[in-house]
FINULO-705534 format. One record per residue (C-alpha): x, y, z; residue number from 0; chain; residue in three letters. Coordinates in steps of 0.05 Angstrom, whole numbers, plus 5000, padded with zeros to 4 digits. Example, Ala and Ser with C-alpha at 12.3 -4.5 7.8 and 13.67 -1.06 7.14 Angstrom:
BEGIN
<site px="5246" py="4910" pz="5156" pos="0" unit="A" code="ALA"/>
<site px="5273" py="4979" pz="5143" pos="1" unit="A" code="SER"/>
END
This chain:
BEGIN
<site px="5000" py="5000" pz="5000" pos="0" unit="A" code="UNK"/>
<site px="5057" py="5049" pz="5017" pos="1" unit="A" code="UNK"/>
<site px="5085" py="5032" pz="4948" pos="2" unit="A" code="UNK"/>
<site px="5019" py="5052" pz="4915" pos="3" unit="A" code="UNK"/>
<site px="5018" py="5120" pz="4941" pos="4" unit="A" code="UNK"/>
<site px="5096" py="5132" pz="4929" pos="5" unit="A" code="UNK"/>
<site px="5087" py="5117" pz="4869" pos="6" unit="A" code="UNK"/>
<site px="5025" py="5147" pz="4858" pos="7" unit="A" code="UNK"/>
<site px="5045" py="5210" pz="4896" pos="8" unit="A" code="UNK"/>
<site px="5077" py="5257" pz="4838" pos="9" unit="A" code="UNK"/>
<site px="5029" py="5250" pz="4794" pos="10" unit="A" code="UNK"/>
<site px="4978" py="5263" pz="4839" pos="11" unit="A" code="UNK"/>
<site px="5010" py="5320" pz="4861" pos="12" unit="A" code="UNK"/>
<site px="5015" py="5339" pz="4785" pos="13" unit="A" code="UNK"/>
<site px="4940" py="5331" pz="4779" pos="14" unit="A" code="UNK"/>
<site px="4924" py="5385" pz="4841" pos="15" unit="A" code="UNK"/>
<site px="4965" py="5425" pz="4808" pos="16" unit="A" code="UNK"/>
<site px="4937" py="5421" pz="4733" pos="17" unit="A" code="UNK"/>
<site px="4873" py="5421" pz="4770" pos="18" unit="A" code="UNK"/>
<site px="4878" py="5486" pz="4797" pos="19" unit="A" code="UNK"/>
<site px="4911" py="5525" pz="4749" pos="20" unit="A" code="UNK"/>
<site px="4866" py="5498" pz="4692" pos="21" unit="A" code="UNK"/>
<site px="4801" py="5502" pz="4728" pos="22" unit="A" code="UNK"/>
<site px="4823" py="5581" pz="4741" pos="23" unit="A" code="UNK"/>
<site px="4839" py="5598" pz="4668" pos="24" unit="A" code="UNK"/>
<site px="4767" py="5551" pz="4647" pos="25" unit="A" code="UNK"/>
<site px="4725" py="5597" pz="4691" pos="26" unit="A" code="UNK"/>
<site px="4757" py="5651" pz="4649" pos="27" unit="A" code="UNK"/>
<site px="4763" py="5621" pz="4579" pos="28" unit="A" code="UNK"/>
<site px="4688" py="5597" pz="4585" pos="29" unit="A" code="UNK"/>
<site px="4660" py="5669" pz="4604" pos="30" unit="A" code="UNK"/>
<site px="4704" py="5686" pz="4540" pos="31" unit="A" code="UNK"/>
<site px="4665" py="5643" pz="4499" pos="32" unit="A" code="UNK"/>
<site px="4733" py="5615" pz="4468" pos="33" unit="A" code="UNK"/>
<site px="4725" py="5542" pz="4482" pos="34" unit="A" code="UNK"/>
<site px="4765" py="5509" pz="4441" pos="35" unit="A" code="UNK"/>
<site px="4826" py="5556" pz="4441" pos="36" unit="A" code="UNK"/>
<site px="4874" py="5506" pz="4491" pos="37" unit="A" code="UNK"/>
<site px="4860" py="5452" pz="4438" pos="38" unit="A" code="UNK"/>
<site px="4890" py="5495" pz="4381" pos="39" unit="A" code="UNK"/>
<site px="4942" py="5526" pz="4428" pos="40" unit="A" code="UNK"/>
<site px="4966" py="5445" pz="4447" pos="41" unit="A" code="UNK"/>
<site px="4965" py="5430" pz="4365" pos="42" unit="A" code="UNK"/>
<site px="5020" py="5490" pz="4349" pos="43" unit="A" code="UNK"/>
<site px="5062" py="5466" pz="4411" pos="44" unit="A" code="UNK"/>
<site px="5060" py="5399" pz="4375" pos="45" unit="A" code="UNK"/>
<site px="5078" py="5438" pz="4316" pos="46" unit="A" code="UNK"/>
<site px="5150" py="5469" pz="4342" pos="47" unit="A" code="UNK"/>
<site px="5161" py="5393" pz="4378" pos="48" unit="A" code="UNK"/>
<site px="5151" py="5357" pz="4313" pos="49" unit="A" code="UNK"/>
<site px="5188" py="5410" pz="4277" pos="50" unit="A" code="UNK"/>
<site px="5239" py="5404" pz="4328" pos="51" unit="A" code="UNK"/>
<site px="5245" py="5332" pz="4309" pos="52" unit="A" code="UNK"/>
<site px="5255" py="5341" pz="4243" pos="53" unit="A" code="UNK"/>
<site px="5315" py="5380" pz="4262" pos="54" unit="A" code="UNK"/>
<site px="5351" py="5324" pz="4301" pos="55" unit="A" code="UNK"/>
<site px="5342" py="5351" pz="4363" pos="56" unit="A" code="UNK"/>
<site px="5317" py="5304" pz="4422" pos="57" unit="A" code="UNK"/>
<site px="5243" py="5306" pz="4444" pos="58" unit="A" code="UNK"/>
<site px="5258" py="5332" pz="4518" pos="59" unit="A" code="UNK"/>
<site px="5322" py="5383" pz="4493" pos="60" unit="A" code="UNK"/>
<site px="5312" py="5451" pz="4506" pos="61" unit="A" code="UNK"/>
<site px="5311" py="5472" pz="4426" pos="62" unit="A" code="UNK"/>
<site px="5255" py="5429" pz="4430" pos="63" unit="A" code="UNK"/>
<site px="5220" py="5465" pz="4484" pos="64" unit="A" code="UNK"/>
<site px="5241" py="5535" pz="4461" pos="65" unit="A" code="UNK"/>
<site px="5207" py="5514" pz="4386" pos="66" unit="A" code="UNK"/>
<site px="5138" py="5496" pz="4420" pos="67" unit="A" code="UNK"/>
<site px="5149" py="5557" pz="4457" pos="68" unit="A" code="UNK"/>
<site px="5165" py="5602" pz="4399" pos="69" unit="A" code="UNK"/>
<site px="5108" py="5583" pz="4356" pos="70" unit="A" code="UNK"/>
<site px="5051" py="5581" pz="4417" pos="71" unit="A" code="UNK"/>
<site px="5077" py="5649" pz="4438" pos="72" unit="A" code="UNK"/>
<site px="5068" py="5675" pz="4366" pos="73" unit="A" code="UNK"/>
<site px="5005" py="5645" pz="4352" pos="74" unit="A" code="UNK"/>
<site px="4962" py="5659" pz="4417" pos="75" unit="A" code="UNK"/>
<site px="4998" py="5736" pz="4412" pos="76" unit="A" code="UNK"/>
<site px="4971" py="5739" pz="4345" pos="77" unit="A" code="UNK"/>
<site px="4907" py="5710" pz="4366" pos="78" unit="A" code="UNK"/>
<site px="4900" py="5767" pz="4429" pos="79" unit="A" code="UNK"/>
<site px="4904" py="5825" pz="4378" pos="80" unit="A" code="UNK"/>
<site px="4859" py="5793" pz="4329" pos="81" unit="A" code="UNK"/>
<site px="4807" py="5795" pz="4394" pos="82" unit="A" code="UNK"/>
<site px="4811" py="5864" pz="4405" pos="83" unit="A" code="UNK"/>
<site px="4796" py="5883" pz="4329" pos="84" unit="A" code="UNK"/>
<site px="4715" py="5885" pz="4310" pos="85" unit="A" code="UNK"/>
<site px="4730" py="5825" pz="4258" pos="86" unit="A" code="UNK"/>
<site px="4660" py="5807" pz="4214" pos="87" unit="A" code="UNK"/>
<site px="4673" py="5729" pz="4240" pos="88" unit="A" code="UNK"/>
<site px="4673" py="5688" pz="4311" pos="89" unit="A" code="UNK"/>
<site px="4730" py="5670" pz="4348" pos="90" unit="A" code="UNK"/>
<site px="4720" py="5604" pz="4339" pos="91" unit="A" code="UNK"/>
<site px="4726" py="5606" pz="4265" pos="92" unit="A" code="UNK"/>
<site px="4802" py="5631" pz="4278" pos="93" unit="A" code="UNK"/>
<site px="4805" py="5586" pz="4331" pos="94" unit="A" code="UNK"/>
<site px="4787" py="5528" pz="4292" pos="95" unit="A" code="UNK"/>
<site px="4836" py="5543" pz="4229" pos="96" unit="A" code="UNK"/>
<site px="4897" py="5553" pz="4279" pos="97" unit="A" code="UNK"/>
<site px="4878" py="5475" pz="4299" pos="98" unit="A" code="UNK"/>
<site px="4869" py="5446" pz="4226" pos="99" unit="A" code="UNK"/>
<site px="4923" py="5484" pz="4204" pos="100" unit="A" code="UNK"/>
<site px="4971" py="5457" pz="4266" pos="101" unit="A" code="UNK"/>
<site px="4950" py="5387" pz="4251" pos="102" unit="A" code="UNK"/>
<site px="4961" py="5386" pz="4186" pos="103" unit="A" code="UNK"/>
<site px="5026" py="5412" pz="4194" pos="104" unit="A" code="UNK"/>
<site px="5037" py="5360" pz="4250" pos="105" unit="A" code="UNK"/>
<site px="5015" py="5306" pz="4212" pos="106" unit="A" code="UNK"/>
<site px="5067" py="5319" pz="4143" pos="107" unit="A" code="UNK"/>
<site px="5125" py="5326" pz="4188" pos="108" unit="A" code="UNK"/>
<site px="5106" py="5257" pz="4231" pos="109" unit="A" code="UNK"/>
<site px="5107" py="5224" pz="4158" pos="110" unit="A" code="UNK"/>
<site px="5186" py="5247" pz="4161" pos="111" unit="A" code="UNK"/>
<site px="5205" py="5228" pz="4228" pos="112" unit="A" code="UNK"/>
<site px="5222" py="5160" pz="4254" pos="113" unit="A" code="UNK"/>
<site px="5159" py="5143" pz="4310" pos="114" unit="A" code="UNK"/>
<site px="5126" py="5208" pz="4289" pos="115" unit="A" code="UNK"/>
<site px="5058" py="5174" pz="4290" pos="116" unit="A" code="UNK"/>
<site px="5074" py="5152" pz="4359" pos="117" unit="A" code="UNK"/>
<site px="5082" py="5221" pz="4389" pos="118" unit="A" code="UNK"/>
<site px="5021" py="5254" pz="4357" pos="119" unit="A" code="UNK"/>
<site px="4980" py="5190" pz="4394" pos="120" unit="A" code="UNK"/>
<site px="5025" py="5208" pz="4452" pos="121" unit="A" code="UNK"/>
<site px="5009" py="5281" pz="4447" pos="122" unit="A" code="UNK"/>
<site px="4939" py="5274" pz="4451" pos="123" unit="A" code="UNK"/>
<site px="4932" py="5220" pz="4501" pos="124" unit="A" code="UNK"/>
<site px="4991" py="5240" pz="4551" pos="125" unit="A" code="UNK"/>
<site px="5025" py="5200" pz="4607" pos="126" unit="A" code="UNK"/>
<site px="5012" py="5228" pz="4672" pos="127" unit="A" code="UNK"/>
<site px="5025" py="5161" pz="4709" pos="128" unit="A" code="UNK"/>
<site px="5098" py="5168" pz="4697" pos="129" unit="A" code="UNK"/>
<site px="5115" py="5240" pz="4709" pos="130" unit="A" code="UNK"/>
<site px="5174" py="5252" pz="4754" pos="131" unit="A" code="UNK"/>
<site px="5190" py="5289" pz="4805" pos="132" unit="A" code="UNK"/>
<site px="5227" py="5335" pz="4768" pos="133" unit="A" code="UNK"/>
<site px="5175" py="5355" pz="4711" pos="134" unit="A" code="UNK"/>
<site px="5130" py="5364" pz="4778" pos="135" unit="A" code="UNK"/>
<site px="5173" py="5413" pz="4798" pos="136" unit="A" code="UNK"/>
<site px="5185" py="5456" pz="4731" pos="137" unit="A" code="UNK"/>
<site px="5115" py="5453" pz="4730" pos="138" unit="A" code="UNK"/>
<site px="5107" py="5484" pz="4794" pos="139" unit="A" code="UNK"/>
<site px="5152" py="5538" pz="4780" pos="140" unit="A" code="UNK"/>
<site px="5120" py="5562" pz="4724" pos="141" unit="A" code="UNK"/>
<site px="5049" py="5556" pz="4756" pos="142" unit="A" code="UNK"/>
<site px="5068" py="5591" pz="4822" pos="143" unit="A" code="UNK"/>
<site px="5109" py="5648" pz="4762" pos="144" unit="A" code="UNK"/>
<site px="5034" py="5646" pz="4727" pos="145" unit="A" code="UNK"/>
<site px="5000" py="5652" pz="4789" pos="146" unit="A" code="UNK"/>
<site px="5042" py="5711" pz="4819" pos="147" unit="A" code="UNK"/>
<site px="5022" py="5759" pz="4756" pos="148" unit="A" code="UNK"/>
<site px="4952" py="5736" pz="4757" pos="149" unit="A" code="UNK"/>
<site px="4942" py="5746" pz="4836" pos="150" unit="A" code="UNK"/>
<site px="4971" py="5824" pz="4820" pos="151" unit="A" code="UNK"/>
<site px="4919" py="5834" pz="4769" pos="152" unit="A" code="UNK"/>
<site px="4869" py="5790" pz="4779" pos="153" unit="A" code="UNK"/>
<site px="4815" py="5852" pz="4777" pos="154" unit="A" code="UNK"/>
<site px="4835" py="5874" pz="4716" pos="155" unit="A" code="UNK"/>
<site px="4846" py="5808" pz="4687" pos="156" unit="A" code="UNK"/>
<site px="4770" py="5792" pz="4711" pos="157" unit="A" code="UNK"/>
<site px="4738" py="5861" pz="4680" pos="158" unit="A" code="UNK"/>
<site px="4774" py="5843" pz="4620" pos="159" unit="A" code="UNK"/>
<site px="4729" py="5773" pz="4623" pos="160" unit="A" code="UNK"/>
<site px="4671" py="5796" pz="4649" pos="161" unit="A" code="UNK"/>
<site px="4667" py="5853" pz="4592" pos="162" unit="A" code="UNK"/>
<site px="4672" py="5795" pz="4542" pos="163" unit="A" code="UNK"/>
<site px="4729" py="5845" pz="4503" pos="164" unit="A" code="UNK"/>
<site px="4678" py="5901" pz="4488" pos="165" unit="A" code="UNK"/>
<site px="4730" py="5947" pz="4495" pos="166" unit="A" code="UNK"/>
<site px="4777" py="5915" pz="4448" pos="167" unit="A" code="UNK"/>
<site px="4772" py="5969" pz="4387" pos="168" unit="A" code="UNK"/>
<site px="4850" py="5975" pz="4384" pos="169" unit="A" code="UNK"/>
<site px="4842" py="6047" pz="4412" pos="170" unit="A" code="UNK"/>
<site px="4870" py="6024" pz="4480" pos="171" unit="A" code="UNK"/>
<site px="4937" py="6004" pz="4485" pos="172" unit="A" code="UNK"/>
<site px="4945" py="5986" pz="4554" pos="173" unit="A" code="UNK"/>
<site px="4879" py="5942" pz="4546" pos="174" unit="A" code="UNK"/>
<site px="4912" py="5909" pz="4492" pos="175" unit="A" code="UNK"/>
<site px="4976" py="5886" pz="4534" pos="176" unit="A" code="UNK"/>
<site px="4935" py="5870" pz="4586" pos="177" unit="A" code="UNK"/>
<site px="4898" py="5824" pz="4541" pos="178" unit="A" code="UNK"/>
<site px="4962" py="5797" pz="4511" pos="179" unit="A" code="UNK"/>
<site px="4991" py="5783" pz="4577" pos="180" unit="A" code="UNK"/>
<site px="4928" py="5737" pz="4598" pos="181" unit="A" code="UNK"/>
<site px="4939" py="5702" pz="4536" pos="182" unit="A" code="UNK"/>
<site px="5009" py="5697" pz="4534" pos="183" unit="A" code="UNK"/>
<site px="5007" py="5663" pz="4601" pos="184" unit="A" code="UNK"/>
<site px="4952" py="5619" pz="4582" pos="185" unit="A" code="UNK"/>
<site px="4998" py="5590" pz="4525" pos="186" unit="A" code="UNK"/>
<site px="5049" py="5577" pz="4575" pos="187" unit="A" code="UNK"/>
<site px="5007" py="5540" pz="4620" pos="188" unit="A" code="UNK"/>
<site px="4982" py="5500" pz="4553" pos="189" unit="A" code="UNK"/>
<site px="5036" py="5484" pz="4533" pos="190" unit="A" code="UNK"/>
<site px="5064" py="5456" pz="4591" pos="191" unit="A" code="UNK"/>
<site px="5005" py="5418" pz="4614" pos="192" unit="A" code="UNK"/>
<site px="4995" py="5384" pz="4553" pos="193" unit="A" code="UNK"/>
<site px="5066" py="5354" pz="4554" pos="194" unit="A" code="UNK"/>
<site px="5051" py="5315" pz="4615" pos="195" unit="A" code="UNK"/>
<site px="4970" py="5306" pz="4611" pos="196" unit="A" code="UNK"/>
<site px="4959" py="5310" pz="4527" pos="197" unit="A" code="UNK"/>
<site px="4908" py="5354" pz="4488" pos="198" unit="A" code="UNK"/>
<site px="4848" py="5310" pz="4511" pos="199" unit="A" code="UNK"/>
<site px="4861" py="5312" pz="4583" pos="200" unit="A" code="UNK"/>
<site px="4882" py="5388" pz="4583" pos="201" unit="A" code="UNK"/>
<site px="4824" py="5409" pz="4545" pos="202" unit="A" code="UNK"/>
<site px="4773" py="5367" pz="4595" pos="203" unit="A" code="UNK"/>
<site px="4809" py="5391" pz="4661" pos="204" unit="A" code="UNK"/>
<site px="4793" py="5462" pz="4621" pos="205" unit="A" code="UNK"/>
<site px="4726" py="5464" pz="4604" pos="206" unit="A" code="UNK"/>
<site px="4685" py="5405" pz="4642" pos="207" unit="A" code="UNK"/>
<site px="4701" py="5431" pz="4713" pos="208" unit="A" code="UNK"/>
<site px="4686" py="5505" pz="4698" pos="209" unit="A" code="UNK"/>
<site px="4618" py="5484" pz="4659" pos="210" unit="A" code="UNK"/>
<site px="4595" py="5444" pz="4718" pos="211" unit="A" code="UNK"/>
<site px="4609" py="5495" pz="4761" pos="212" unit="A" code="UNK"/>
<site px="4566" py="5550" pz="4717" pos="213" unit="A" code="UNK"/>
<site px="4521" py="5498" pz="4711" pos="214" unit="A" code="UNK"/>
<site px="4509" py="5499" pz="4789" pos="215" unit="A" code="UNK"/>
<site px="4523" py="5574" pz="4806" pos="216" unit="A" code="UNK"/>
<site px="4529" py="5645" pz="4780" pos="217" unit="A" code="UNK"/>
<site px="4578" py="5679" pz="4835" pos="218" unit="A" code="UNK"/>
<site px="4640" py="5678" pz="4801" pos="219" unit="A" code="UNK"/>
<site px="4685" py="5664" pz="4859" pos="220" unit="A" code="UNK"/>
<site px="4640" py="5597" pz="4874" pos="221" unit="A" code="UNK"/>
<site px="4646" py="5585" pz="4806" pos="222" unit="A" code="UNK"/>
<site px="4721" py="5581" pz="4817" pos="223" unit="A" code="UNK"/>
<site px="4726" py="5551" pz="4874" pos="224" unit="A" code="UNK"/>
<site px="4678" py="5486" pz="4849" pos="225" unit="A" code="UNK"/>
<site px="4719" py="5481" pz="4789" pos="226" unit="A" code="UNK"/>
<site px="4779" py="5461" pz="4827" pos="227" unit="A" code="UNK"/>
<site px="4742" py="5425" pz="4877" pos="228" unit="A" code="UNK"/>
<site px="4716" py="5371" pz="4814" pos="229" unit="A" code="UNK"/>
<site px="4777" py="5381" pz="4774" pos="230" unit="A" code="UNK"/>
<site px="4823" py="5361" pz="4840" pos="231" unit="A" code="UNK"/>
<site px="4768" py="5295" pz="4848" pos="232" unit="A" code="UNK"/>
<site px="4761" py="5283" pz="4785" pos="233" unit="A" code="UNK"/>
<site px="4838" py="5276" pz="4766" pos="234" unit="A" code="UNK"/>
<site px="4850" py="5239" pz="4838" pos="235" unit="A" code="UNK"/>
<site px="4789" py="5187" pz="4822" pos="236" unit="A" code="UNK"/>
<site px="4822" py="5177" pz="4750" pos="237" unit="A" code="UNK"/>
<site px="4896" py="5165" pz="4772" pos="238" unit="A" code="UNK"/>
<site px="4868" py="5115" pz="4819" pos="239" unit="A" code="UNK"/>
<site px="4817" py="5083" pz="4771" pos="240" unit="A" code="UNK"/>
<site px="4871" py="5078" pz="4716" pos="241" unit="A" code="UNK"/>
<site px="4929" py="5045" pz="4764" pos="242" unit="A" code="UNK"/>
<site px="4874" py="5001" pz="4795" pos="243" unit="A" code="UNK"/>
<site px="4846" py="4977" pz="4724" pos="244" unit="A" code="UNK"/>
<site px="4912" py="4980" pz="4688" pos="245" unit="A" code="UNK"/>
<site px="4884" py="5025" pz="4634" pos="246" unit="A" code="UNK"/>
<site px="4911" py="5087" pz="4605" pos="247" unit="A" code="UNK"/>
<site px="4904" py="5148" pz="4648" pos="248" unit="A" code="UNK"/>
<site px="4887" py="5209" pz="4614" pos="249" unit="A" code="UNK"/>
<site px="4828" py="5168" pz="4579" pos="250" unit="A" code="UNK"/>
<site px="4805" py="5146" pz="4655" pos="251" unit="A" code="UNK"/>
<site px="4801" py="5225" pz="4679" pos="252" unit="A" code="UNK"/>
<site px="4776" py="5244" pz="4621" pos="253" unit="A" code="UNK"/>
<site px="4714" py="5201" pz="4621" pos="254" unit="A" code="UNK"/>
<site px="4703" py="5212" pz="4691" pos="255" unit="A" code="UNK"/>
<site px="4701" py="5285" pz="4687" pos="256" unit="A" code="UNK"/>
<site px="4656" py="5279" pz="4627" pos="257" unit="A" code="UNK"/>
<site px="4617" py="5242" pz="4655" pos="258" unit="A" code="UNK"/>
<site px="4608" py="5278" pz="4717" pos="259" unit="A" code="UNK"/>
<site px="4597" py="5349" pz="4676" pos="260" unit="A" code="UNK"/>
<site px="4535" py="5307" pz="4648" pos="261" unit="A" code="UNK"/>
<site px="4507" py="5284" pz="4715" pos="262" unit="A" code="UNK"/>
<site px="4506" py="5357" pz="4733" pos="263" unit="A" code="UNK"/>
<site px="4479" py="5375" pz="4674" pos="264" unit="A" code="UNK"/>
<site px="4421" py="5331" pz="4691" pos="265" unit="A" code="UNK"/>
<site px="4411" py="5350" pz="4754" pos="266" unit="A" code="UNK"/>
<site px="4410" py="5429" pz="4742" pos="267" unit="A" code="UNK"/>
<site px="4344" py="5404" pz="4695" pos="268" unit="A" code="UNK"/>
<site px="4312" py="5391" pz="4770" pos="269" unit="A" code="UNK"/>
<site px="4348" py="5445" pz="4815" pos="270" unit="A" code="UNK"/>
<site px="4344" py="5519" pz="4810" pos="271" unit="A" code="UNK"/>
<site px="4417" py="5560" pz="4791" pos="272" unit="A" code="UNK"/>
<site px="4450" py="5577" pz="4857" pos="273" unit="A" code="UNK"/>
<site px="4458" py="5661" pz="4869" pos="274" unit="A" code="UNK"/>
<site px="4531" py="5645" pz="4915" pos="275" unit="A" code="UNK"/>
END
């Protein structure tokens, strides 16, 4: 038993962690009405790894890292302007070319790199099992660097959200760095996240805590709060479902937080919204 839980112990601690930082920017990606952006954010990282690759470079170097970097940076900075210009189309259009477009790109380079089919599986599905102490710990780094900037401007950051960008007519300047900033540091967070959990678990730990929370209340600070409370229990009851069953991981927590966001769902048909 004490074997179990060493072993099981860092990536449980990864899973807090992912939980909590995710289920903060899901709250505020959801108000945004950007769902899918994480998903297309993940698919350019994949991007500057594959293209890495290509180069001859090892899969955990740091030219490897700096690519995925380099390209997410650009992208999601590109992205944060294009938001606070009155464009005739949705988000989501962009949103959804970046991702088709990253794939694609993904997908010719695999066809020129030995095993390239087995990290796009890998970089969808994830690993979290086997993290190490040491990715737990450059994870935590950047999350507590993440979580610094956002605690100093969390009220702006917030109005920003809560305005749904209605002041983004490129007439502002400080609005826009503002903007790019919360982006920026969403990447980051992506980015990382998605090398230990994949684009499936990411995107879940993202989205399906924050809408069962909205599902269940409209204060946005309860909002928060619930979102890391089923995040944290639904990544916990995965790990432990997965090791107990012998079946892949980020499949495991992603079902059960599905599933959960569904149950919800249900029941909000039968109770009123909550005000706190």
């Amino acid at each position: 038993m004490i074997d179990t839980l060493l072993f099981l112990s860092a990536p449980i601690t990864a899973s807090i962690m992912m939980a909590g930082m995710l289920g903060y920017f899901g709250t505020h990606i959801l108000a945004r009405r950007i769902i899918f952006i994480d998903i297309s954010v993940a698919q350019i990282a994949a991007v500057g790894t594959m293209l890495g690759l290509l180069l001859g470079f090892a899969e955990e170097s740091v030219q490897v890292q700096l690519l995925s970097y380099f390209l997410t940076l650009l992208v999601i900075g590109l992205f944060s302007m294009l938001r606070t210009e009155r464009l005739p189309i949705p988000s989501e259009a962009v949103i959804g070319i970046i991702y088709c477009l990253g794939l694609a790109l993904a997908l010719l380079m695999a066809e020129k790199i030995p095993g390239g089919s087995n990290f796009i599986t890998k970089t969808i599905t994830g690993n979290i099992l086997w993290i190490t102490w040491q990715k737990v710990l450059h994870m935590g780094i950047l999350f507590a660097l993440v979580g610094v900037i956002h605690f100093l401007l969390n009220r702006k950051f917030l109005q920003l959200t809560q305005e749904s960008d209605s002041k983004g007519n490129g007439q502002d300047v400080g609005w826009r760095l503002l903007n790019m900033l919360f982006y920026v540091t969403f990447g980051l967070v992506v980015v990382k996240t998605v090398q230990i959990g994949g684009i499936f678990l990411v995107f879940t730990l993202l989205i399906a805590p924050a809408v069962a929370a909205a599902l269940l209340f409209k204060g946005w600070r309860t909002r928060l709060y619930w979102s890391w409370i089923i995040g944290l229990a639904g990544t916990v009851a995965g790990i432990l479902t997965s090791y107990t069953l012998n079946i892949s991981n980020g499949p495991a927590i992603v079902c059960i937080l599905g599933i959960s966001a569904f149950l919800i769902a249900f029941v909000k048909i039968f109770k009123p919204l909550q005000s706190s």
